[in-house]
C-alpha positions as CSV (number, residue, x, y, z in Angstrom):
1,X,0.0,0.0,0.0
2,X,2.7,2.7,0.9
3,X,4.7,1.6,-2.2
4,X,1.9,3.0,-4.5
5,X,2.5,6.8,-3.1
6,X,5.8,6.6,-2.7
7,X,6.2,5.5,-6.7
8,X,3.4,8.2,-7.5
9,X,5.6,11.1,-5.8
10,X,9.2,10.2,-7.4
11,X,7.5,9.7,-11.1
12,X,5.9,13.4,-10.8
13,X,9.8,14.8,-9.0
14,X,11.2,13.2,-11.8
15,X,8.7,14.7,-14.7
16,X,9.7,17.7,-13.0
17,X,12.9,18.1,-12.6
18,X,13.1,16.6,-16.5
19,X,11.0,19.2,-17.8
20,X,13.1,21.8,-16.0
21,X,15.9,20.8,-17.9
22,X,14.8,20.7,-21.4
23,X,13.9,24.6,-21.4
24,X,16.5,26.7,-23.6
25,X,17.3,29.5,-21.7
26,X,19.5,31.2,-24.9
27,X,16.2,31.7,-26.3
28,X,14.7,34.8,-25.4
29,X,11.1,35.0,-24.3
30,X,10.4,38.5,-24.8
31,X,10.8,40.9,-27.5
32,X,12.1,44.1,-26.1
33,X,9.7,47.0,-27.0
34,X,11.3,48.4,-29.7
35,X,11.2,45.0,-31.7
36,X,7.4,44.6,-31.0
37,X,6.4,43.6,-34.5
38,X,3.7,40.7,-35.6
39,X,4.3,42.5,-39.1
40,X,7.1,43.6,-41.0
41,X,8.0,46.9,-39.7
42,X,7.9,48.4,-36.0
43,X,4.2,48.3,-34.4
44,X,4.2,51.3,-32.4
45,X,5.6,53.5,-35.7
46,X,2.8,51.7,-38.1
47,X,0.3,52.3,-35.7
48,X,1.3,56.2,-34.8
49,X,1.6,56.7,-38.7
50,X,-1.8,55.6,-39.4
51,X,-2.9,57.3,-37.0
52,X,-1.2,60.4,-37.9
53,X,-2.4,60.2,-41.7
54,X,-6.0,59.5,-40.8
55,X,-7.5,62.4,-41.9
56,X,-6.5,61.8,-45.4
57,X,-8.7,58.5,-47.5
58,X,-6.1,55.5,-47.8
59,X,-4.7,54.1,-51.1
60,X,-2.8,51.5,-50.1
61,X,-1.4,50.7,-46.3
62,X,1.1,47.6,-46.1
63,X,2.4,46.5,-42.7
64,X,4.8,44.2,-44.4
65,X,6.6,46.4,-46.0
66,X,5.9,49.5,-44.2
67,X,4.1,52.0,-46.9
68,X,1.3,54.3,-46.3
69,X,0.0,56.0,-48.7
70,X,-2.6,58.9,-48.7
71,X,-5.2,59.7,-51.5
72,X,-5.0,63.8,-52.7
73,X,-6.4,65.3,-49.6
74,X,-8.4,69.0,-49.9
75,X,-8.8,70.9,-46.4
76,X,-11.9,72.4,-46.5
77,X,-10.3,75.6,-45.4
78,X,-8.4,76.1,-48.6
79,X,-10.3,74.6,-51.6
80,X,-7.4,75.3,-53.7
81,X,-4.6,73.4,-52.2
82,X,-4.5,69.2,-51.9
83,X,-2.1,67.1,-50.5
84,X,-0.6,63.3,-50.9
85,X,1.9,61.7,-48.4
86,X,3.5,58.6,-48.9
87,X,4.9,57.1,-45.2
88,X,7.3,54.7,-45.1
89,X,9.0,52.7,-42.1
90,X,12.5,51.7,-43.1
91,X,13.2,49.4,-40.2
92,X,11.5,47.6,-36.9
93,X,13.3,49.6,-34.1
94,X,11.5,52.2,-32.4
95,X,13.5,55.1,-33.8
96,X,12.6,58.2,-35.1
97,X,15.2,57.8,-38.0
98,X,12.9,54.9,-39.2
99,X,10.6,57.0,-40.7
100,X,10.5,58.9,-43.8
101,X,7.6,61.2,-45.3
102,X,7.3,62.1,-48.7
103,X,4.8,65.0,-49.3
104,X,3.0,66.2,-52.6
105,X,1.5,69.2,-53.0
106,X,-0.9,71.0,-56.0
107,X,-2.2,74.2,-56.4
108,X,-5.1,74.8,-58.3
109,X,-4.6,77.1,-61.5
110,X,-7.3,77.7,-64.1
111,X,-9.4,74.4,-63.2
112,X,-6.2,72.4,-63.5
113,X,-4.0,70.8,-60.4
114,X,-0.3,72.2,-60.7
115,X,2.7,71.1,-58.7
116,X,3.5,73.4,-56.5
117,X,6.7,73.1,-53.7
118,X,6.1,72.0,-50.1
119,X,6.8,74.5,-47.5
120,X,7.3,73.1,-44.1
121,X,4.8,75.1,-41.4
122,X,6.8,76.9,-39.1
123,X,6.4,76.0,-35.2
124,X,4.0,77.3,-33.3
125,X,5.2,79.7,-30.5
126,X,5.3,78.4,-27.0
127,X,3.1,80.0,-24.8
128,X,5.7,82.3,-22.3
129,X,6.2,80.5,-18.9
130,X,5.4,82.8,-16.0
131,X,7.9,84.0,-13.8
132,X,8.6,82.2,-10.8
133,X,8.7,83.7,-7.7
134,X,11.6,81.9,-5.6
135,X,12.3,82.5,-2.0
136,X,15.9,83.7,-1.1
137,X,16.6,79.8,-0.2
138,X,15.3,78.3,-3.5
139,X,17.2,80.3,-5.6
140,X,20.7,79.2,-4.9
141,X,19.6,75.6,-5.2
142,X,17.9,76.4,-8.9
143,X,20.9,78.2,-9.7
144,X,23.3,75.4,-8.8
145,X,20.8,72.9,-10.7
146,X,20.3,74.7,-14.3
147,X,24.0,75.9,-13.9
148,X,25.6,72.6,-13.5
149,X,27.8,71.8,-16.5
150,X,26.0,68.9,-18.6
151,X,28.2,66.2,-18.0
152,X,27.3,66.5,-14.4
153,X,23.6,66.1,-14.9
């Protein structure tokens, strides 16, 4: 009767102890976040893209090899101006050098569409920060902080 048990708990130590064993541990088991792909490029710069281009109609979007591109797009705002983008993701790190947008733009001249160059928009101003008031023992300690050479940082 006791032999039963005893035979029960060494197969399952041994089942254990064997499957222990046969698991590769060179193998990783996690991608690290800037490999995330189940497609061919980087998921987190297809998904931003198509995001990003949404407000234009789609031609053609492959996430195998990474191209987006836009149909002419018309803001409503200026009737005689369309756009086209083509996006394209050039590798599967997360890196902003994997990215690279072509833009088209025409004009409309006597009821015909005419290249025209692409000017980039300059930035938008920031909003002015206001001025902080520091107490006489803050200000040495800000001082010390913004003044700090940058290899110190």
């Amino acid at each position: 009767m006791l032999r039963l048990p005893i035979t029960a708990v060494t197969i399952i130590a041994v089942a254990l102890a064997a499957s222990a064993c046969s698991r590769n541990r060179d193998v990783p088991t996690r991608l690290a976040p800037s490999r995330m792909t189940a497609i061919g490029v980087n998921a987190y710069l297809w998904r931003a893209a198509i995001d990003t281009v949404s407000f234009a109609p789609l031609l053609q979007a492959d996430a195998n090899s990474g191209v987006i591109i836009t149909d002419w797009y018309v803001n409503p705002s200026s009737p005689g101006e369309r756009v086209k983008l083509t996006v394209s993701i050039l590798d599967q790190d997360l890196r902003a050098d994997a990215l690279r947008v072509a833009a088209s733009r025409e004009l409309a001249q006597g009821g015909t569409w005419v290249a025209a160059p692409v000017q980039a928009a300059p930035a938008a101003p920031k909003a002015e920060l206001p001025a902080l008031q520091l107490s006489e023992r803050e200000q040495p300690v800000l001082s010390s902080v913004l003044l700090r050479p940058e290899a110190q940082r």
